[in-house]
TIMAR-745534 format. One record per residue (C-alpha): residue number from 1; residue in three letters; x, y, z. Coordinates in steps of 0.02 Angstrom, whole numbers, plus 50000, padded with zeros to 5 digits. Layout:
REM residues N
NUM;Ala;X;Y;Z
...
***
This chain:
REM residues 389
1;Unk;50133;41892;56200
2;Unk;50213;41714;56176
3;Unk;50237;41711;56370
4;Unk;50067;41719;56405
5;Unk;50019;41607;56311
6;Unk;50102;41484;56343
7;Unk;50187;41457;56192
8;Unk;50402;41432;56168
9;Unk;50460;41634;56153
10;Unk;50549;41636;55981
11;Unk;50511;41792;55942
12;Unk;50442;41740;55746
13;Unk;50251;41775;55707
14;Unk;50225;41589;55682
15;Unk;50070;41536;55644
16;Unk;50039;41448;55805
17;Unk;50053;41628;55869
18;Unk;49923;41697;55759
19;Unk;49811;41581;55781
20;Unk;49821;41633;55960
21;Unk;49814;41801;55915
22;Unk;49634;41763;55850
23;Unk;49590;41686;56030
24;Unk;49438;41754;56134
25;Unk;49520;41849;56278
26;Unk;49509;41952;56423
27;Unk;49533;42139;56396
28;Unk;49640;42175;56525
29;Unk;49829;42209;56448
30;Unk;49952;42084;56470
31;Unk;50099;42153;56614
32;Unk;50242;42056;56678
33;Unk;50251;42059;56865
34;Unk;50407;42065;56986
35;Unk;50390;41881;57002
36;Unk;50406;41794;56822
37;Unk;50552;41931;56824
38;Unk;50661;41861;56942
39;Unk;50593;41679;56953
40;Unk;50520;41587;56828
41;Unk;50441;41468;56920
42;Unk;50329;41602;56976
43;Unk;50238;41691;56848
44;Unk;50084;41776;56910
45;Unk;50084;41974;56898
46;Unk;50027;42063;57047
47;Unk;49912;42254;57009
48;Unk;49975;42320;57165
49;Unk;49821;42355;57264
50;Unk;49710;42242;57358
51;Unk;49555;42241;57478
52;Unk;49577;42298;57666
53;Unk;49432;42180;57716
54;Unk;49427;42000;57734
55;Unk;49233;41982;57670
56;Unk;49188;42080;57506
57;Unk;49016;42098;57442
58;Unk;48942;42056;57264
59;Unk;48773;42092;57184
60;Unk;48725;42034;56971
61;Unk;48656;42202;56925
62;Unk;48607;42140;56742
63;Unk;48607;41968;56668
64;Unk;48641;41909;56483
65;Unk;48492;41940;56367
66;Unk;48530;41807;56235
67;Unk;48602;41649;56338
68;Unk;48516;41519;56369
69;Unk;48577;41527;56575
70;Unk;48461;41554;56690
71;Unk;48469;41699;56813
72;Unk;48472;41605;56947
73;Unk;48605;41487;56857
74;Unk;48724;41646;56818
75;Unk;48704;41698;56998
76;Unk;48755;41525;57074
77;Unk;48891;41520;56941
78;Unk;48942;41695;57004
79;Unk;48966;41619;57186
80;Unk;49057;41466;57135
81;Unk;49181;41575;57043
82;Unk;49218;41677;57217
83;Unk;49209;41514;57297
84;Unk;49360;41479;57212
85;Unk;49456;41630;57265
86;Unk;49381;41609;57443
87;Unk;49429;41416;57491
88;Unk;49637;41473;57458
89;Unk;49622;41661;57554
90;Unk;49501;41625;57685
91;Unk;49401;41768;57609
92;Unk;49203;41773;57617
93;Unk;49127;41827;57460
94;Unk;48923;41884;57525
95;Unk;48802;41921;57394
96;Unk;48689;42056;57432
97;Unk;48517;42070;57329
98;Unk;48466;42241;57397
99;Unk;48482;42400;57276
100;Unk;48496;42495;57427
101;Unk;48655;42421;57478
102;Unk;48820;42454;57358
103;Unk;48913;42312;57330
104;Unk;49104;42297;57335
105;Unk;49094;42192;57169
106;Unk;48957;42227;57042
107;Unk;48931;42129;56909
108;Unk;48840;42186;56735
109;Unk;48816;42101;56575
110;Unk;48840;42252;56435
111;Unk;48859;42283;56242
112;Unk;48973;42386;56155
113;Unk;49005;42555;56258
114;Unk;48933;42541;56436
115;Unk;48998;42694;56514
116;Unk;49149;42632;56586
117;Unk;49278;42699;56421
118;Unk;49318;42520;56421
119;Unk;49210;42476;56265
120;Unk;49152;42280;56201
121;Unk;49175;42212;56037
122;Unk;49028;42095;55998
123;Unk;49045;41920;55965
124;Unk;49237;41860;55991
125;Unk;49389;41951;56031
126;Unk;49375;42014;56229
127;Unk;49258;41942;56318
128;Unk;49262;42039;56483
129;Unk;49366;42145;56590
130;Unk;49366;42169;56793
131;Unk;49440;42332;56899
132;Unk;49596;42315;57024
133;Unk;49534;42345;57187
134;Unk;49535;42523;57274
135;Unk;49433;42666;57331
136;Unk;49356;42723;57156
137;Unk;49176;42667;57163
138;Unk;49199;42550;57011
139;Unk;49339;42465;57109
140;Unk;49306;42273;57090
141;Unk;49182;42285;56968
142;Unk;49162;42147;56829
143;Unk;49086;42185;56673
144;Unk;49055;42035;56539
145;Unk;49009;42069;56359
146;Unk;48821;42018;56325
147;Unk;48867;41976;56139
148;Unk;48966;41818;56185
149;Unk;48866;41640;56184
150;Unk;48882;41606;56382
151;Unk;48890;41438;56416
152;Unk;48890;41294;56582
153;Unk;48932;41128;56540
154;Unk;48942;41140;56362
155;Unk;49082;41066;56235
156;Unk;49226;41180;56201
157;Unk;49177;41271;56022
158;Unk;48986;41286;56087
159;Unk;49013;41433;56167
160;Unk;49092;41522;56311
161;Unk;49109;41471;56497
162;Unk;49037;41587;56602
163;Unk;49125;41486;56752
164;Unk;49293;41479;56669
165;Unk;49288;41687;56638
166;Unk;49230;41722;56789
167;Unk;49351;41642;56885
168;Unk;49483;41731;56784
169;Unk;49397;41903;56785
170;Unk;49391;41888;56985
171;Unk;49554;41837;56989
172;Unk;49569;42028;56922
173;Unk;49458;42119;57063
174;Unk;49540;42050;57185
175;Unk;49716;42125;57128
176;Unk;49807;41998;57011
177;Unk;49863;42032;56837
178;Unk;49866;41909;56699
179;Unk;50018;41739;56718
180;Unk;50095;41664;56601
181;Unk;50114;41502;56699
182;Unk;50049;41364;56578
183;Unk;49893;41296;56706
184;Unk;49842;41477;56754
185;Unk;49702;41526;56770
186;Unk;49734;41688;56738
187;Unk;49828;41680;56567
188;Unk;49750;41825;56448
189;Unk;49672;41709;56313
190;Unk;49510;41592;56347
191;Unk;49562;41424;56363
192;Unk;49398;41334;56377
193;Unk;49285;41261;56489
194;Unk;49376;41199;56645
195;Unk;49258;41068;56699
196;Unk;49149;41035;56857
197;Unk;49134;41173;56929
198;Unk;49122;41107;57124
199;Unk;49292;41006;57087
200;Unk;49389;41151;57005
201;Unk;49543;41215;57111
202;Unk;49685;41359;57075
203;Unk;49841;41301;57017
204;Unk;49993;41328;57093
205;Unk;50045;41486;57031
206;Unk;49861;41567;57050
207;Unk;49879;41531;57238
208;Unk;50030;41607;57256
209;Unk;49975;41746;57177
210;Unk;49830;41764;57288
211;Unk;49931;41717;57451
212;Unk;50037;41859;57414
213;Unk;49917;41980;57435
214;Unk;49794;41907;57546
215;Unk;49889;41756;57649
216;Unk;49843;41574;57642
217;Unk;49657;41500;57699
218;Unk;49651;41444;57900
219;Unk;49563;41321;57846
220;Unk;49632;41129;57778
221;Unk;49624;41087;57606
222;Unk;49480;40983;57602
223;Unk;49342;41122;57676
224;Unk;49238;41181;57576
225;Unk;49122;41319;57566
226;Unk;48938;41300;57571
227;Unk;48860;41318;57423
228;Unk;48689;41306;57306
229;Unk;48680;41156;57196
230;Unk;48679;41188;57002
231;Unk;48585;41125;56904
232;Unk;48608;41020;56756
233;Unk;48666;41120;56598
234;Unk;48548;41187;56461
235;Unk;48530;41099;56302
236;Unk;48713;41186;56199
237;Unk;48656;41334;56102
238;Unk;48620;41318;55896
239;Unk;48778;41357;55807
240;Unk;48830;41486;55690
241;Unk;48687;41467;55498
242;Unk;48783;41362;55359
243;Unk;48757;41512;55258
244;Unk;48894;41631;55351
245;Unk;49015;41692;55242
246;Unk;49208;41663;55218
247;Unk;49311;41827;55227
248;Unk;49433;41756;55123
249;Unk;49314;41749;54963
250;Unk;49318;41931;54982
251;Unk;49181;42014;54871
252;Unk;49121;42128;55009
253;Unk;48986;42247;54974
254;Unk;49078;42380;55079
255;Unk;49227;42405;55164
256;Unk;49232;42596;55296
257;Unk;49366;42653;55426
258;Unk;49253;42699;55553
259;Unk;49348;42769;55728
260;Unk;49498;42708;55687
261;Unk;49437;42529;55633
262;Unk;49396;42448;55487
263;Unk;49224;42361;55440
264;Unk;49195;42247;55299
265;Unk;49019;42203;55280
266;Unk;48957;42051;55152
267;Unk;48773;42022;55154
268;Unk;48707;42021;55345
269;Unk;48867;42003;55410
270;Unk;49021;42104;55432
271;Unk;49187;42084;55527
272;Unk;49318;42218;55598
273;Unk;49470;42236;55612
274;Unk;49593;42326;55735
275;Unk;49714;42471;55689
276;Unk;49857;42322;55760
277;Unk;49808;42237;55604
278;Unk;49713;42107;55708
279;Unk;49541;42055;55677
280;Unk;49405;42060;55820
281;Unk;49354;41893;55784
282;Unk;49397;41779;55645
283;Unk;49186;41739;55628
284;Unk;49092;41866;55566
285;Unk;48957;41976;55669
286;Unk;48780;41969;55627
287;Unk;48730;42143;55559
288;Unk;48573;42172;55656
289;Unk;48644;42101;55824
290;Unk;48790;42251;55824
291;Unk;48693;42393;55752
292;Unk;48542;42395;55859
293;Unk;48381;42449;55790
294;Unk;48428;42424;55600
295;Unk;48268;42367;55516
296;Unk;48270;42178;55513
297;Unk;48243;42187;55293
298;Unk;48405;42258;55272
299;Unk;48497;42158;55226
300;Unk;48651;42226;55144
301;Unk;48763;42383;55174
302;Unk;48807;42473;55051
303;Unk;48909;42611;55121
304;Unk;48955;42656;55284
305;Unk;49063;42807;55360
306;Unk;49080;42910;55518
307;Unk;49044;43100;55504
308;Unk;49193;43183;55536
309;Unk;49081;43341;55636
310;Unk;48992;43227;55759
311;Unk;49029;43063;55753
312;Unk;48868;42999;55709
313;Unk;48892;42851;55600
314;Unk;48792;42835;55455
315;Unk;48743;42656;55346
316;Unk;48680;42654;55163
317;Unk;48586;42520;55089
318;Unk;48461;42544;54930
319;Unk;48367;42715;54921
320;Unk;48381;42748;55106
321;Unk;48508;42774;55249
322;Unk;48525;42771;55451
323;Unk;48583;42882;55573
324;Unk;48677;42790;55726
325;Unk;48747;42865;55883
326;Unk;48888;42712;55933
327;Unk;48801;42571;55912
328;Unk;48613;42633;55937
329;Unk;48485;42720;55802
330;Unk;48445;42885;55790
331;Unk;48252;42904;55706
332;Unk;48199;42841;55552
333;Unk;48266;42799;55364
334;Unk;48316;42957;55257
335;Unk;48327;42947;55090
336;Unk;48506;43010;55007
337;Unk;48401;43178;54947
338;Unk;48460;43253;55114
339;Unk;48634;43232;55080
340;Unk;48611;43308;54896
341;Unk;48588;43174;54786
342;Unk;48472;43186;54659
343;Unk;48292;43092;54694
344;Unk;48319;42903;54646
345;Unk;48499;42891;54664
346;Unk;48591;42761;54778
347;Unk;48748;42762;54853
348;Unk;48879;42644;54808
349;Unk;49027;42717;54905
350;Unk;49060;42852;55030
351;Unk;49246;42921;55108
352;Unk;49258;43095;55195
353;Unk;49440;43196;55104
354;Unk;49551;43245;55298
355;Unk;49625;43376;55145
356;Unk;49472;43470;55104
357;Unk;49355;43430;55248
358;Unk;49230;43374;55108
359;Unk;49137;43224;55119
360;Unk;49113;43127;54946
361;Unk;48957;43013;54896
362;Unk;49001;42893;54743
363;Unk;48889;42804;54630
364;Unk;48965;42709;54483
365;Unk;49086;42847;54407
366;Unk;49013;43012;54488
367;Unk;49036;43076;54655
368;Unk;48949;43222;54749
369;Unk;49005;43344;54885
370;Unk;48849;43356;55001
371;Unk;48766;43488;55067
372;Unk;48646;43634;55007
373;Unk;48777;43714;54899
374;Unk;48777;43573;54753
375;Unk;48857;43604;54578
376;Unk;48700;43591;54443
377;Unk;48795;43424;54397
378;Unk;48881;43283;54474
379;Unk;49083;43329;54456
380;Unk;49167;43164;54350
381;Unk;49287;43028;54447
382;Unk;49412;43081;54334
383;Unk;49458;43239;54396
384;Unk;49522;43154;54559
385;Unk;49438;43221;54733
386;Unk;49523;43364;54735
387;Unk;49420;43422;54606
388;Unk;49264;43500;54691
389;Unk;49278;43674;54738
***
C-alpha cells in the first residue's frame, strides 16, 4: 500500500499512512506489475488485455444528478480525458450520441449498487472504477459514483475533479493497472485537481505504460487533437453545514452491523466502516442522501439491522419503522406492532442471536422475540438472550 502511494515502504502503520488510508480512491485493487518488479524506474502495472482497434467509441449514458457540471461540460470533460490517452497512442477516441449504436466505452454516473456487483459507497472512499478491456460487453466501461461532489476548476478540498478521475479511470479501460510511480496518474488514491485541462500531459511512466500496449503516437509532440472549448468553471459547490458532527465525541444514537459493515448513525448523519477496520470516509454521510426515500422529518435512527431471512434492511426511529431493499424503500412507515411490540412502544435497540436464529427488539431493560408467537410479557435483560424459548 505504501508503494502506491507514494510514500517511503517501512512497513509501520504510521500515521502518514493512515491518513492515506482515509484518501478518496479508485476501486480498482492495487497489483504490482512485471515492470516495478524488475525495474524500479518503471512502475506502471499492465491488466493484460487491450483493444484490437486503433479508434474506440464512447457514449455518457447518465450524468451526475447533484453537481453543479453541466451535461454538456461532463461530456467535453469526458473527451479531454481520452484526449489525453489519444495524443501519446495515436488512438481516436469518437463519441457516439445514438442509443442505437453500442459504444466500446460507456460511461454512467450511479449510486450504491448499479448492477455491475461492483457496489459505491456514497460520499468518500472510492470514487469510481473502469473495466480492462475485452470481449464481455461491459469491457471498457466507466462507472463514477453520483454521491461524490464533481468538480472543474475548483480548489482542492471543494470537491472532486471529474477531469483528474477520469483520466485515471481511462487509464483503466484501456488496460493499465494502478503505478506507484510518484507523478502517475494512475496511483490508486485521488490526488487532486491536476490543473488546465488542455495543458495536462502523462508522465513518464503513464506513457510507458500505454506504449507498451498500444505503441507510441505518429504524430510529434506538439499536435494536438481537436477539441471543444470549456467553459469557465461553476461557482465551487457550498461546503459540508457547521453543524456536522465529530465521530470522535461518540454519543451515537445507534450503532448496526449491517452486511458485514458497521453503521453508526448520530442525528442526520451516519458513517461506516469496513470489515478491514477502515472507515468509508472520515466525513460523515447525510442520512437522507444514502437511504433514498426516508421521509425528510426523520431525523434520527434509532435502530437499524438487516433481516437475517431476506436481507431487507430495516431503520427505527420514534413509533414507526422502514422497510429498505439496499439502499431504496419499500412502502410506507409501520409501526413496531407488526413486529410484536406492544401499541406505544419504541425501539431503542435491535441485534438478530446467529445461536438461536431469533431476532431481539430492546427498549430500556426488556427485550422481545418478534413474531406472532409472543410470551404474555416482555422476558427481563437479565436472563441474558438465551433466555427466550
Amino acid at each position: 500500500m505504501q508503494r502506491f502511494a507514494g510514500l517511503p515502504e517501512t512497513g509501520v502503520l504510521d500515521p502518514v499512512t493512515v491518513a492515506t488510508m482515509h484518501k478518496p480512491r479508485c476501486s480498482l485493487p492495487d497489483v504490482l506489475g512485471v515492470a516495478g518488479l524488475v525495474r524500479r524506474r518503471r512502475r506502471y502495472a499492465l491488466s493484460g488485455s487491450m483493444w484490437k482497434q486503433r479508434t474506440l467509441t464512447w457514449r455518457v449514458r447518465s450524468f451526475p444528478q447533484s453537481s453543479q457540471l453541466s451535461p454538456d461540460t461532463v461530456r467535453i470533460l469526458m473527451s479531454y480525458a481520452f484526449a489525453v490517452w489519444g495524443v501519446e497512442s495515436g488512438m481516436t477516441f469518437q463519441e457516439v450520441d445514438s442509443r442505437d449504436q453500442e459504444p466500446d466505452i460507456l460511461i454512467d454516473f450511479a449510486r450504491a449498487y448499479h448492477q455491475d456487483s461492483y457496489p459505491f459507497d456514497g460520499l468518500g472512499g472510492t470514487l469510481a472504477h473502469a473495466f480492462f478491456p475485452g470481449e464481455h460487453p461491459i469491457s471498457g466501461d466507466t462507472h463514477f459514483d453520483d454521491e461524490e461532489t464533481w468538480t472543474f476548476g475548483a480548489k482542492d478540498g471543494e470537491g472532486t475533479d471529474l477531469f483528474a478521475v477520469a483520466v485515471h479511470e481511462f487509464g483503466h479501460a484501456l488496460g493499465l493497472g494502478h503505478s506507484s510511480a510518484p507523478n502517475s496518474i494512475m496511483r490508486p488514491f485521488y490526488q487532486g485537481p491536476v490543473g488546465d485541462p488542455d495543458k495536462f500531459r502523462l508522465s513518464q511512466d503513464d506513457r510507458e505504460g500505454l506504449q507498451q500496449l498500444y505503441g507510441k503516437a505518429p504524430q510529434t509532440p506538439n499536435d494536438k487533437p481537436t477539441r471543444k472549448p470549456l467553459a469557465s468553471p461553476p461557482p465551487p459547490p457550498p461546503a459540508l453545514p457547521p453543524d456536522s458532527p465529530d465521530r470522535c465525541d461518540g454519543n451515537f444514537d445507534a450503532i448496526a452491523n449491517i452486511r458485514g459493515e458497521t453503521f453508526f448513525f448520530k442525528g442526520p448523519w451516519f458513517w461506516r466502516l469496513q470489515p478491514s477496520g477502515q472507515l468509508v470516509s472520515p466525513r460523515p454521510a447525510r442520512l437522507h442522501r444514502f437511504w433514498e426515500g426516508l421521509p425528510a422529518q426523520v431525523r434520527v435512527v434509532q435502530a437499524a439491522y438487516a433481516r437475517p431471512q431476506d436481507g431487507r434492511i430495516l431503520l427505527f426511529s420514534g413509533p414507526q419503522f422502514w422497510v429498505f431493499r439496499d439502499r431504496q424503500l419499500e412502502g410506507a412507515a409501520r409501526p413496531p406492532t407488526e413486529l410484536g411490540l406492544p401499541p406505544g412502544e419504541e425501539v431503542d435497540a435491535v441485534f438478530s442471536w446467529p445461536l438461536n436464529g431469533k431476532t431481539y427488539l430492546i427498549r430500556g431493560q426488556r427485550y422481545w422475540p418478534p413474531g406472532p408467537l409472543l410470551p404474555a410479557r416482555p422476558e427481563s435483560l437479565g436472563g441474558g438472550p438465551s433466555g427466550p424459548r
